[in-house]
C-alpha positions in Angstrom: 0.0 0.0 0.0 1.0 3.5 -1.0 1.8 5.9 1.8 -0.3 9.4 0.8 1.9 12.1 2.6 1.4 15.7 3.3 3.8 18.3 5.5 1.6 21.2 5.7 -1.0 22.6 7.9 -2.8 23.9 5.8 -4.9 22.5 3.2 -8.1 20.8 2.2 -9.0 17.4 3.6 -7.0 14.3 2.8 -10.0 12.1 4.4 -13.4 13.7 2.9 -15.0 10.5 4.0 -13.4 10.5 7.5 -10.7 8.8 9.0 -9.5 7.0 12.3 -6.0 8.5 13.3 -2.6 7.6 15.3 -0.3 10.7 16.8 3.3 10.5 17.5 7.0 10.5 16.8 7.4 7.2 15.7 11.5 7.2 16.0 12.4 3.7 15.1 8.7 2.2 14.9 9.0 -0.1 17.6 6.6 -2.6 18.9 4.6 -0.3 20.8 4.6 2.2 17.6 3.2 -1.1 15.6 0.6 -2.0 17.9 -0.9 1.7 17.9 -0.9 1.6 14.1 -1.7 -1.9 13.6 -4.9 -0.9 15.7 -5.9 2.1 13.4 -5.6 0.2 10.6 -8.2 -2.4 12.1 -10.3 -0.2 13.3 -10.5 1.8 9.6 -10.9 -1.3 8.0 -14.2 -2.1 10.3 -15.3 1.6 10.1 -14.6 1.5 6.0 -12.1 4.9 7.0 -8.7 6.3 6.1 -6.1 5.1 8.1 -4.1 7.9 8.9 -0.7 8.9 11.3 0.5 12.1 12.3 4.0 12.5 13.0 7.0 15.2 13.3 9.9 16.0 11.3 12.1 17.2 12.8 11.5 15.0 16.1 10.2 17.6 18.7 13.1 16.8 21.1 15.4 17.1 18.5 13.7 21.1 17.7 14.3 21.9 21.9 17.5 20.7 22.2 21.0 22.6 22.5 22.9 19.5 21.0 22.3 16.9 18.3 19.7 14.1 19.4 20.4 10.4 18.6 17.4 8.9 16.3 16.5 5.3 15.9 14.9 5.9 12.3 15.5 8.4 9.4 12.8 10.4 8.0 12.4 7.8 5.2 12.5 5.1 7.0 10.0 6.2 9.3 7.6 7.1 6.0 8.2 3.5 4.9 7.7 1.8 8.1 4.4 3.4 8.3 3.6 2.8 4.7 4.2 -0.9 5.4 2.0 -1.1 8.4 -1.1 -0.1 6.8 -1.3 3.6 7.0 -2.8 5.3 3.8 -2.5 9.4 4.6 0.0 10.5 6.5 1.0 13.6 8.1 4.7 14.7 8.4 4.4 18.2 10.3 7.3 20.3 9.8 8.1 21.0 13.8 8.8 24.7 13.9 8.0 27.7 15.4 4.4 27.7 14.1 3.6 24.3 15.3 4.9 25.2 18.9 3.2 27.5 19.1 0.0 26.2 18.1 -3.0 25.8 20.9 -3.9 22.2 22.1 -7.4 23.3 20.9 -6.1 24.8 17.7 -4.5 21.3 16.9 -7.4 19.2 17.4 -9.9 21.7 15.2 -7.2 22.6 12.3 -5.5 19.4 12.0 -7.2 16.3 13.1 -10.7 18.0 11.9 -9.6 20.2 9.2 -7.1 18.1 7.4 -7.9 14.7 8.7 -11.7 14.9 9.0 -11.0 12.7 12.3 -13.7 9.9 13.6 -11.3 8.4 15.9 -8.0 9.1 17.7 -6.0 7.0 18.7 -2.8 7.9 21.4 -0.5 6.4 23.6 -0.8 6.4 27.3 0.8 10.0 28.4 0.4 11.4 25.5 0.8 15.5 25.2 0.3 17.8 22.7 -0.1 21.6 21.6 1.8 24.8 23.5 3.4 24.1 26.5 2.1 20.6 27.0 -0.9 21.2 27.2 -3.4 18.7 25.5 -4.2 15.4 26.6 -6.2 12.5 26.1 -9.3 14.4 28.5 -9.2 17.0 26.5 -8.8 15.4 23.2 -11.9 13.6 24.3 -13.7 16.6 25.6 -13.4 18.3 22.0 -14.0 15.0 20.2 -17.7 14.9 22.0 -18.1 18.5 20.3 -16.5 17.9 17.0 -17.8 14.2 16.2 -14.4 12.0 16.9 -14.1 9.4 19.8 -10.5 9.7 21.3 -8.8 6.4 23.0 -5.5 5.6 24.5 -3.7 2.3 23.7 -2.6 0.9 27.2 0.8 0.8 27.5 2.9 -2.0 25.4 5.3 -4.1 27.8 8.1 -6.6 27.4 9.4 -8.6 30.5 7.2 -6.0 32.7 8.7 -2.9 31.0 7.5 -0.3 29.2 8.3 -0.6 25.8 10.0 3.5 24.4 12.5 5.1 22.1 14.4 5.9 24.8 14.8 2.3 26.1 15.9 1.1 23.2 18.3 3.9 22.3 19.7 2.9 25.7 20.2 -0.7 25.1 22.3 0.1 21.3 24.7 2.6 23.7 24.9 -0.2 26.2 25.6 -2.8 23.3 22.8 -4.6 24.0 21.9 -5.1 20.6 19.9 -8.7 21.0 17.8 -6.4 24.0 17.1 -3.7 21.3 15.8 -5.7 18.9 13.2 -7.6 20.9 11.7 -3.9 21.9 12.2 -3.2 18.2 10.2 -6.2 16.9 13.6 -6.5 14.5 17.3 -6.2 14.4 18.6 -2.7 14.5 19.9 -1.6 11.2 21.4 1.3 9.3 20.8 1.6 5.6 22.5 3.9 2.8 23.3 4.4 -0.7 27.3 3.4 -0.8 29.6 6.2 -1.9 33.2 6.5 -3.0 35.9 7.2 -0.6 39.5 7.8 -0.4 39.8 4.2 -0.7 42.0 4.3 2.1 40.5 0.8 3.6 41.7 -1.0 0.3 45.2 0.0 0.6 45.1 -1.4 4.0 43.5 -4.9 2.9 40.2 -3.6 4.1 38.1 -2.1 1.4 34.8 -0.7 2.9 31.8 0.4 1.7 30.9 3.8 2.7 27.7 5.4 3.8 27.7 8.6 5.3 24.9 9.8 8.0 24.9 13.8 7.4 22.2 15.2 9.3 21.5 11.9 11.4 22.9 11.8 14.6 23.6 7.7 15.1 22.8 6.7 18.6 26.1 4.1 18.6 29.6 4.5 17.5 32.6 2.4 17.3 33.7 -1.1 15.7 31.2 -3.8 15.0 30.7 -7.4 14.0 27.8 -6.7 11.4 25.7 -8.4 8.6 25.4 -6.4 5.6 22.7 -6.8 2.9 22.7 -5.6 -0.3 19.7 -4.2 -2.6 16.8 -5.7 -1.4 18.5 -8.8 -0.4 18.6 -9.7 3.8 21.4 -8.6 5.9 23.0 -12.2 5.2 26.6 -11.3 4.3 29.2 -10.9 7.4 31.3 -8.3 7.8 32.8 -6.0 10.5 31.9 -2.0 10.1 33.3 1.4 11.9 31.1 4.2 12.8 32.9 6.8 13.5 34.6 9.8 12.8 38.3 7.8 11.7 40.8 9.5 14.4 43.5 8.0 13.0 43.3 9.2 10.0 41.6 11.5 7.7 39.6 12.3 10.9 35.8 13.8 9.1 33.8 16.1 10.0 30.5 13.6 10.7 30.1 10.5 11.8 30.6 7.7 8.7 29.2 4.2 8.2 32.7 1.9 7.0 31.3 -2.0 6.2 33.7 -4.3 5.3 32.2 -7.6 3.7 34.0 -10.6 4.3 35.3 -12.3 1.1 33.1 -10.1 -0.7 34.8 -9.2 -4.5 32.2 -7.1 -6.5 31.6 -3.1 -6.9 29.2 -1.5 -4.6 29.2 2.2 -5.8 26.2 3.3 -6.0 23.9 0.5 -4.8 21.7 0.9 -1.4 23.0 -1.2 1.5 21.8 -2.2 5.3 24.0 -2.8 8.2 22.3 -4.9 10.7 24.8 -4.3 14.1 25.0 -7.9 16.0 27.8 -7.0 18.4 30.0 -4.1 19.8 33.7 -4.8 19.7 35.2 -2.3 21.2 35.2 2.1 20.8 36.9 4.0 18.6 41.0 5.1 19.0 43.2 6.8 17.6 46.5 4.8 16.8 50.1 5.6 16.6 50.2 5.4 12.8 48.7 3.0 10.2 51.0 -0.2 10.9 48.9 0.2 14.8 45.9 0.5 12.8 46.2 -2.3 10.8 47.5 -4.8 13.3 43.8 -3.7 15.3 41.8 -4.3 12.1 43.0 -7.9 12.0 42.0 -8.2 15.3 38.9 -7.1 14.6 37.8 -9.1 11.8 38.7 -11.9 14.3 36.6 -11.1 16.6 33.9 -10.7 14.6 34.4 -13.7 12.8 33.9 -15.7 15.8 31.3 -13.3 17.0 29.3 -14.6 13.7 30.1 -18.2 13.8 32.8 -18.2 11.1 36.0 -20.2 10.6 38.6 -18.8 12.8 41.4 -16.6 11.2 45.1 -16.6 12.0 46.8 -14.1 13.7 50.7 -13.8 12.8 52.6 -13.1 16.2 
């Protein structure tokens, strides 16, 4: 199903016929994010209504904070999360100074009514909205009884007796708990990106890489990884070991770049879209006394992750 996406505030309906709504962030679409939207999209297939998200760009937090915010998700890969769960119209709001601004009450009659032509909404527990914090799920229900929309909160989604959040699980990728983030997530944690040339640097140490570099996202890990990389629309099948990092030892950059290595891969990558599922943490970034340090750690490295990923052992020259 095609994802029908808006930004703006204004504008004429995207649901004449009326639709049944989820709000939030959505960073990283985890199994609580699923299980609000799964439920929308039930609940417009019995109502024979849009289903329909509104979401942020950029993340709210992210607009209020002095310093860069980690994110689970990009901005597409939010939009194609979503599509792939069921939702038909979405709403990206641009999150500026206008939307801060922006009453609870003004919200609820411009946005959910106005552009969404809302019959139900549907929020997580805690949920709050419009200047200063404002709305909640009362008050969305209070308006809805005027305006002709029901408003419901999804009880809270758990795992082993905690709540599942963002924030949990951007806490589990720093801790290296990788196999803890991706039970919250519902999948492995990945990072996907169209490969670009380099400096070529890693080939003339024995370790060409394929490079994909974040820009604007801030990555909520960093450091050397065992990995499995996928390629196209294939599965993150083939191993590898990948730095993400800003390379301290040399050719230090000025943001944070994805380096995959594929294991006795031989084939060119320029150019081709590629996802980096990150299975274990091997150790942070350093800076080395020259490139004979740095290459005597990169063998140590790939043997580590080798046995990290269950492959045949690799000699080590003493």
């Amino acid at each position: 199903m095609t994802l029908r996406l808006q930004r703006d505030i204004a504008g004429s309906s995207l649901a004449p016929a009326g639709s049944v709504v989820a709000i939030g962030v959505f960073d990283g679409l985890h199994r609580g994010h699923q299980a609000l939207l799964a439920l929308v999209r039930r609940r417009a297939d019995e109502r024979g209504l849009v289903a329909a998200a509104i979401s942020f760009e950029p993340l709210p937090r992210a607009f209020f904070s002095t310093t860069p915010v980690a994110r689970l998700s990009t901005l597409r890969e939010r939009i194609d999360s979503m599509s792939g769960v069921g939702i038909e119209t979405g709403l990206m709001l641009r999150f500026n100074r206008e939307l801060r601004e922006m009453s609870a009450e003004t919200f609820v009659r411009q946005i959910l009514v106005g552009r969404l032509n809302a019959r139900e909404v549907w929020v997580g527990e805690g949920f709050r909205f419009g200047h200063g914090r404002h709305g909640d799920l009362a008050l969305l229900q209070q308006l809805g009884a005027e305006l002709g929309f029901v408003a419901q909160a999804l009880p809270t989604v758990s795992l082993a007796g905690e709540r599942i959040s963002s924030t949990q699980i951007r806490q589990a990728l720093q801790d290296g708990n990788f196999q803890g983030a991706a039970k919250l997530l519902g999948r492995p944690f990945v990072i996907a990106g169209r490969v670009e040339r380099g400096q070529q640097l890693g080939r003339t140490l024995g370790y060409p890489t394929a490079n994909v570099h974040l820009r604007r996202r801030v990555s909520p890990i960093q450091g050397i990884f065992a990995v499995r990389i996928g390629v196209g629309d294939g599965p993150c099948s083939w191993p590898g070991v990948a730095s993400l990092g800003v390379r301290p030892t040399v050719n230090e950059v000025a943001e944070p770049l994805l380096e995959a290595h594929l294991f006795d891969f031989s084939g060119d990558l320029y150019g081709r879209r590629i996802a980096v599922e990150f299975v274990a943490k091997l150790r942070n970034e350093e800076k080395f006394d020259g490139l004979d340090a740095l290459k005597v750690q990169m063998r140590l490295d790939e043997k580590a992750a080798r046995e990290v990923l269950g492959m045949s052992p690799i000699l080590i020259n003493s």
